[in-house]
C-alpha positions as CSV (number, residue, x, y, z in Angstrom):
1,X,138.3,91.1,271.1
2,X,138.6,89.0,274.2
3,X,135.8,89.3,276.7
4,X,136.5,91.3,279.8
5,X,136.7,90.1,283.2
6,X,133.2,90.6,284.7
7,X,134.5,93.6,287.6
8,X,133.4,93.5,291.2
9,X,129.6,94.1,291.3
10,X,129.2,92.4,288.3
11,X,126.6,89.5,287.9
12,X,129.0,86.2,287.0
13,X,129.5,85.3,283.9
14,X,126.6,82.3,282.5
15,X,128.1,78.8,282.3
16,X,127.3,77.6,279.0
17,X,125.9,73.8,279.6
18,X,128.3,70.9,278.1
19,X,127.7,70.2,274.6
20,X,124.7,66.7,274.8
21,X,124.2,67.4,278.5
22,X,120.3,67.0,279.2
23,X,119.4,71.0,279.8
24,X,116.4,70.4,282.4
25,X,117.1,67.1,283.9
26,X,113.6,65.0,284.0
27,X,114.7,61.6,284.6
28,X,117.7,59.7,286.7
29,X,117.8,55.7,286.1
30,X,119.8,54.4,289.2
31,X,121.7,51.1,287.8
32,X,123.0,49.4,290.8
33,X,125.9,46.9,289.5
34,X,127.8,43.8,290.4
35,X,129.9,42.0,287.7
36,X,127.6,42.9,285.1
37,X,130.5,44.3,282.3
38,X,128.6,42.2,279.4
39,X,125.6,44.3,280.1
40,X,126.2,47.8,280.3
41,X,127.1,48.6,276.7
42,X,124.0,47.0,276.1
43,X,121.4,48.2,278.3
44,X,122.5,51.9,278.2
45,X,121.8,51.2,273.9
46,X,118.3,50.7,275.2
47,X,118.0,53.3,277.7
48,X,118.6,55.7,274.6
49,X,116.4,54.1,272.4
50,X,113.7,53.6,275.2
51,X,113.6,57.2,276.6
52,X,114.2,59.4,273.3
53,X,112.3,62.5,274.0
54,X,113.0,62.7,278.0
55,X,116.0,64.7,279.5
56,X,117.6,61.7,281.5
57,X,120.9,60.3,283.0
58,X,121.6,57.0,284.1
59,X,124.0,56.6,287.0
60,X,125.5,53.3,287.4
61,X,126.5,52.9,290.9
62,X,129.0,49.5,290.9
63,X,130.1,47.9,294.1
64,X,134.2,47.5,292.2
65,X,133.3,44.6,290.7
66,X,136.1,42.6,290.0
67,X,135.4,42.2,286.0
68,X,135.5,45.6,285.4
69,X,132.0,47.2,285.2
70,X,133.6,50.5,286.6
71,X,136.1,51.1,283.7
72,X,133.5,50.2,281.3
73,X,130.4,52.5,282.5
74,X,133.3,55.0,282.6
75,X,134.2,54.6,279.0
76,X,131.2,55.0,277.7
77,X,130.7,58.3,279.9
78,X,133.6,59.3,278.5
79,X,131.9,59.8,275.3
80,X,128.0,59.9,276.2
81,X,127.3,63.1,279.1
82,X,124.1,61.3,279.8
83,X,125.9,58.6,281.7
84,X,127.8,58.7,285.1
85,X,129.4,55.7,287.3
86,X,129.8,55.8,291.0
87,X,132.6,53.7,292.3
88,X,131.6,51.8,295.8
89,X,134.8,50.5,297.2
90,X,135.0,48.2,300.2
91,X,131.1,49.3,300.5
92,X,128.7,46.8,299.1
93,X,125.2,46.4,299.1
94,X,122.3,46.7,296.6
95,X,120.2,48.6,298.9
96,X,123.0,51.1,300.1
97,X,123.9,51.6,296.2
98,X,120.5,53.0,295.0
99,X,119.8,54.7,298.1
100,X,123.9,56.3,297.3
101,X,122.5,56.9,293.3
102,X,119.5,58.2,294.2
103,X,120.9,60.7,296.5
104,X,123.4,61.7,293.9
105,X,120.5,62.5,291.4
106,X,119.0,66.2,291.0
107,X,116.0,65.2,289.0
108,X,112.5,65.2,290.1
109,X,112.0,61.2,289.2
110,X,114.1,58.7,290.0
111,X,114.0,55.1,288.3
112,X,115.8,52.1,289.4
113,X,116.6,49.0,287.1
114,X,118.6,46.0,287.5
115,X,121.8,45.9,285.2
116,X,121.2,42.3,284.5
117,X,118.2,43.1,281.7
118,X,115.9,41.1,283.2
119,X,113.9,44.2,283.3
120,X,111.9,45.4,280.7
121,X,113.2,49.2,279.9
122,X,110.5,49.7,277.1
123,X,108.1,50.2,280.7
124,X,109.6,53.4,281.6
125,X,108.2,55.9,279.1
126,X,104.8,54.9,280.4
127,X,105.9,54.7,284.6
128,X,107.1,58.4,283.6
129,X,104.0,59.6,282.3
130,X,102.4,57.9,285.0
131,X,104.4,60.0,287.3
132,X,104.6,63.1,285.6
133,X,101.1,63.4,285.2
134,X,100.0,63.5,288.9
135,X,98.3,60.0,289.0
136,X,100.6,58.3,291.5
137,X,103.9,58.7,293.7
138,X,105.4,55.1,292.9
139,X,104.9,53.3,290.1
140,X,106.1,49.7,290.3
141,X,106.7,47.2,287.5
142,X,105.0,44.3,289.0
143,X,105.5,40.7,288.1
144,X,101.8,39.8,289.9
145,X,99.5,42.9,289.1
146,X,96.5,41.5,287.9
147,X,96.6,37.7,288.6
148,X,99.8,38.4,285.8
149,X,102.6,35.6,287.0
150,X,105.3,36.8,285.0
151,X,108.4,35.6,286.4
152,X,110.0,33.3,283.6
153,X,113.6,34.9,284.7
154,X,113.5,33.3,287.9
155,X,115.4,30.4,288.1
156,X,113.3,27.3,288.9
157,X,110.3,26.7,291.2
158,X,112.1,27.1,294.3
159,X,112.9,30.7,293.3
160,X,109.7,31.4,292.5
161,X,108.3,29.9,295.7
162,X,110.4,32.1,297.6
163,X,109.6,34.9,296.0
164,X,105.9,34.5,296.2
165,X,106.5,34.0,300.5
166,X,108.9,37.4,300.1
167,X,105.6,39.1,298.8
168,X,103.2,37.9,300.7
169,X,105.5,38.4,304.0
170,X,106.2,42.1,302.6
171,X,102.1,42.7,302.5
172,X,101.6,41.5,305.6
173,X,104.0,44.6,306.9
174,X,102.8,46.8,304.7
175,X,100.1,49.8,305.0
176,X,99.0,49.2,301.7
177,X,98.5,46.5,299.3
178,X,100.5,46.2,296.6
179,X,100.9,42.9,294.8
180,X,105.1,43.2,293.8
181,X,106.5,45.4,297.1
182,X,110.0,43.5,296.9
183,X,110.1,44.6,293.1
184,X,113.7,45.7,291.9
185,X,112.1,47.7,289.1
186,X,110.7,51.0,290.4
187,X,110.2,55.0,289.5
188,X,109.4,57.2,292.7
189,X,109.1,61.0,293.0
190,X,112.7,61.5,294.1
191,X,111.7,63.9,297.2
192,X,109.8,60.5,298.6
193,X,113.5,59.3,298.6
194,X,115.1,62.4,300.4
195,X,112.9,62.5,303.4
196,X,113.2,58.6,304.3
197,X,116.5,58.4,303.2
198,X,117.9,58.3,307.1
199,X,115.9,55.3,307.7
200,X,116.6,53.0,305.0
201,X,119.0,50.1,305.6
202,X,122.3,49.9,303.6
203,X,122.2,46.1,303.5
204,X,119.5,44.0,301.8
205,X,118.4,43.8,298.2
206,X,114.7,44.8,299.2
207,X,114.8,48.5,298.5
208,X,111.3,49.0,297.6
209,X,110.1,47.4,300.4
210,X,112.2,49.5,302.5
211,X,111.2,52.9,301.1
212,X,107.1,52.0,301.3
213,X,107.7,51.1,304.8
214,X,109.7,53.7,305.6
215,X,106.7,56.6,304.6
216,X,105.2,58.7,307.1
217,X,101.8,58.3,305.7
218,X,100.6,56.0,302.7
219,X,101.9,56.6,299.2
220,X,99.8,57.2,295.6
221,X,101.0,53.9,293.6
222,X,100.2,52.5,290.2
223,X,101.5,49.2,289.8
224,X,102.0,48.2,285.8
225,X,102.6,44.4,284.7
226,X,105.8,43.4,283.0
227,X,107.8,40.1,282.0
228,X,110.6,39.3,284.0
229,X,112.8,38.2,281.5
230,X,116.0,35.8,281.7
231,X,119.3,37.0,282.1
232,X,121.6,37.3,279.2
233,X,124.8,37.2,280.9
234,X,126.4,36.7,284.5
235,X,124.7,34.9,287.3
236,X,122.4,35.6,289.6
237,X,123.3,37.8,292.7
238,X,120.1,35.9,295.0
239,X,121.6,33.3,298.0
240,X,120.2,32.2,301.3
241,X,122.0,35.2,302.8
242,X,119.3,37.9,301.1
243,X,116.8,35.7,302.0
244,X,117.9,36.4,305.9
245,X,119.0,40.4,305.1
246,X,115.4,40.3,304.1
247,X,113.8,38.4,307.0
248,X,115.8,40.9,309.6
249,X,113.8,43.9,307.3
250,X,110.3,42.6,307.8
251,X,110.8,42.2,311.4
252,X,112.9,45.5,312.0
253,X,109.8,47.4,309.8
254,X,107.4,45.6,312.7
255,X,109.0,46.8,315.2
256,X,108.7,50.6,313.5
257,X,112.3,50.7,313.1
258,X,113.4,50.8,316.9
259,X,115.5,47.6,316.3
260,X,117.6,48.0,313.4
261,X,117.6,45.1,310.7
262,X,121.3,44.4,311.6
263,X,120.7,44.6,315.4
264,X,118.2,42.0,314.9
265,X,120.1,39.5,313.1
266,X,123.2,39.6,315.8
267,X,120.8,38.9,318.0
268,X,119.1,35.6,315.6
269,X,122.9,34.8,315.5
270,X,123.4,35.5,318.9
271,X,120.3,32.7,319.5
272,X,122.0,30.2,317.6
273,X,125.2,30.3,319.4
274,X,123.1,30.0,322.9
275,X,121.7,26.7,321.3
276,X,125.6,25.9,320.1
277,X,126.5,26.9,323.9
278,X,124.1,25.1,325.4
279,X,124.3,22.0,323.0
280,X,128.0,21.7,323.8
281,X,127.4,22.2,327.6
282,X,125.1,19.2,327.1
283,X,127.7,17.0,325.9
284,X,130.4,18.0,328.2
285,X,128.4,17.3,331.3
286,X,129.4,13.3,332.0
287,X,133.2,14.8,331.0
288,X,135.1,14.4,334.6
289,X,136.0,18.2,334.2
290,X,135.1,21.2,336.5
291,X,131.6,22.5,335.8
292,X,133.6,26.4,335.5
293,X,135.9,24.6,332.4
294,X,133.0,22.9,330.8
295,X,131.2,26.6,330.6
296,X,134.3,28.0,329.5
297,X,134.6,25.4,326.6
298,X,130.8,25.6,325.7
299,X,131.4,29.8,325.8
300,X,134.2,29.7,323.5
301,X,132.6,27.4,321.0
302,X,129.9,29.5,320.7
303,X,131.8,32.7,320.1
304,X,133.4,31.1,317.4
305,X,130.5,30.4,315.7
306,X,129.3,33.3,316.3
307,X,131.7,35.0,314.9
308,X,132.1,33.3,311.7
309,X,127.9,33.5,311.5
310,X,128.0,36.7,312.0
311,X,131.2,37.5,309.4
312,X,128.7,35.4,306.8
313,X,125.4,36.8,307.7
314,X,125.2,40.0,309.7
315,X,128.2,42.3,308.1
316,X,128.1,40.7,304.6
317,X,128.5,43.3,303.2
318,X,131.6,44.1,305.6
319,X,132.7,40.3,305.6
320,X,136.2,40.4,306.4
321,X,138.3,37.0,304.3
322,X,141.7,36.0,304.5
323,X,144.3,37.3,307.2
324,X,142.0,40.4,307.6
325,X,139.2,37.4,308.9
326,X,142.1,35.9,311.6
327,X,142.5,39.5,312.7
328,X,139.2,40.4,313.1
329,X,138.8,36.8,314.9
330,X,141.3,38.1,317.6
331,X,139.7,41.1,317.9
332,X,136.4,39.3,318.4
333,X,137.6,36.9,321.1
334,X,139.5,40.0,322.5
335,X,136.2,42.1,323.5
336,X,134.6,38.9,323.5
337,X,137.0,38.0,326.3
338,X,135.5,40.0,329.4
339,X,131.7,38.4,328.8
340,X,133.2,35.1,328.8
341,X,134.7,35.2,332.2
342,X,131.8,36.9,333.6
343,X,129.5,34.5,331.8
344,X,131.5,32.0,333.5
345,X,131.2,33.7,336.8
346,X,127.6,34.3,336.3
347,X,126.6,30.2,335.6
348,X,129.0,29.4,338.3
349,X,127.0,31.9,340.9
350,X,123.9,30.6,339.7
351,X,124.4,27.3,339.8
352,X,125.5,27.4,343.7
353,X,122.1,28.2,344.1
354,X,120.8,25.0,343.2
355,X,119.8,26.0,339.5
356,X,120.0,22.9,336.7
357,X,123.2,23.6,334.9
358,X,121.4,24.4,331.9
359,X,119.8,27.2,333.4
360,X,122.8,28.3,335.2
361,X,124.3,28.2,331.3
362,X,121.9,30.2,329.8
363,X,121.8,32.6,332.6
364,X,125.9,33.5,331.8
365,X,125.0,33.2,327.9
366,X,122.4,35.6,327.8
367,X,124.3,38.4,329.9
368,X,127.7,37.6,327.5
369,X,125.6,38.2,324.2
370,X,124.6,41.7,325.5
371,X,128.1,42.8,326.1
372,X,129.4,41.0,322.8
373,X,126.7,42.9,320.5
374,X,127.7,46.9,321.7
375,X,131.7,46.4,321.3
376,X,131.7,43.8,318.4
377,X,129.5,46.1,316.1
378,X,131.4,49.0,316.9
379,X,134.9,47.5,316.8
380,X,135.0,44.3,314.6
381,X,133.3,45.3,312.0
């Protein structure tokens, strides 16, 4: 006989868990992606075989990468409860994706590991009893701990020079020593996450950093050594333009988060097109033109370099290619417009004052790069 209906009044019926669901989620493994398809199948193989014993999930979180890592995390959650994919589309970011996974977890610990399998998932057994135990907050797989210099997956010595400066730059801003803070490969109490998560930046692939920076007060961490092994398929996601995203964190973290990261580098692009500005100004100056036209020339060069600077560096992750880059170009020069005339205006004022046209230059630069900051951010990108 069917069950009845439960009547008003009575308490609702019990949902009966899905069949293989972890009852009493321990454990979430964030898997931030990017064209890694070849891996996945792969690396959630070892997250079973690693973490038998431990209710846990893995949530890929893919920025729709273009060969398909979406459709295949989804097929294998199709079949395996354990595993969930989070589709990012036209949002991109390393950062923003494990801060987005994180979020999405319900489980007291939180791991996060690179979908590349350079890291070494036979660690996180031992960073969860680490964790579970009481001894410590964080626990970081560090390539360093210990005079340890296990790097052999970063590509050459000019990879691993840089990421030797990255750390000691990152302890430098830091409360706390720890010998690894721009680690990828992490397991945090996931309430440490939920009271920061506000202040971390979206951009960046320096997470870790981010969320030790980010603490009101020092964290408990155990650091444990690991190799950093070479990748088995796809290429490497690290470019000059990280290096920058990560050079605008250290300095927005000194200034205690007042300036944001991005905020900071407009304003390192915003330098380099008073340089271009000047530089041009420089050049046009024997040019039998009127000083007014030579500022306007040296204005719009520099907004034009600043814009595709900016397209490249500052909203990477919101880079805009093809006709949607010509449209945002107009747009640019568009709110752009109203500084350049009063730049103009400006140099011209304060040059009839007897100033070096250099000065009188800079003077209309500086007040244009104010204006082009508060409606570009908002509107262009």
């Amino acid at each position: 006989m069917l069950d009845r209906l439960n009547a008003p009044g009575d308490a609702p019926a019990a949902t009966e868990p899905l069949k293989g669901a972890p009852a009493g989620l321990e454990l979430t493994v964030v898997v931030p992606t990017f064209n890694e398809q070849a891996n996945v199948e792969k690396l959630v193989a070892k997250l079973h075989a690693t973490l038998d014993g431990i209710a846990w999930q893995a949530i890929f979180v893919d920025d729709d990468s273009p060969d398909g890592t979406a459709a295949a995390v989804k097929a294998i959650a199709a079949r395996d409860p354990r595993v969930v994919c989070i589709r990012r589309v036209r949002r991109r970011g390393l950062a923003g994706a494990v801060v987005e996974g994180i979020l999405a977890s319900a489980a007291p610990f939180v791991a996060v590991i690179d979908g590349d399998l350079q890291h070494d998932e036979t660690l996180l057994p031992a960073m969860f009893k680490t964790l579970k135990a009481g001894d410590a907050q964080l626990v970081i797989a560090s390539r360093y701990v210990g005079g340890r210099h296990e790097v052999e997956g970063l590509d050459g010595p000019l990879r691993r020079a840089g990421s030797d400066l990255a750390n000691r730059l990152g302890r430098m801003v830091l409360r706390q020593e720890v010998s690894d803070p721009v680690s990828g490969f992490f397991m945090i109490r996931r309430e440490l996450i939920d009271r920061v998560a506000p202040k971390l930046a979206n951009e960046g692939f320096k997470i870790l950093f981010d969320v030790i920076a980010s603490q009101p007060e020092p964290l408990k961490i155990v650091e444990l050594p690991y190799t950093f092994r070479e990748r088995e398929a796809g290429g490497s996601k690290l470019d000059k333009r990280i290096v920058i995203d990560y050079l605008g964190l250290l300095l927005s973290k000194l200034s205690r988060g007042v300036i944001p990261s991005r905020a900071l580098m407009f304003g390192l692009v915003g330098a380099s097109g008073l340089v271009i500005h000047l530089t041009t100004l420089q050049l046009l100056l024997p040019v039998p033109i009127s000083f007014s036209l030579k500022q306007f020339i040296a204005a719009m060069t520099a907004m034009t370099t600043n814009y595709v600077f900016n397209n490249v560096v500052t909203y990477r992750d919101r880079r805009k290619r093809g006709l949607g880059f010509i449209i945002g170009y107009l747009k640019f020069c568009a709110l752009c417009s109203v500084s350049t005339f009063t730049s103009v205006a400006v140099a011209t004022m304060v040059l009839s004052w007897g100033a070096y046209p250099l000065v009188a230059g800079a003077s209309g630069a500086v007040l244009g790069a104010l204006w082009n900051y508060v409606t570009t951010s908002l509107a262009v990108w």
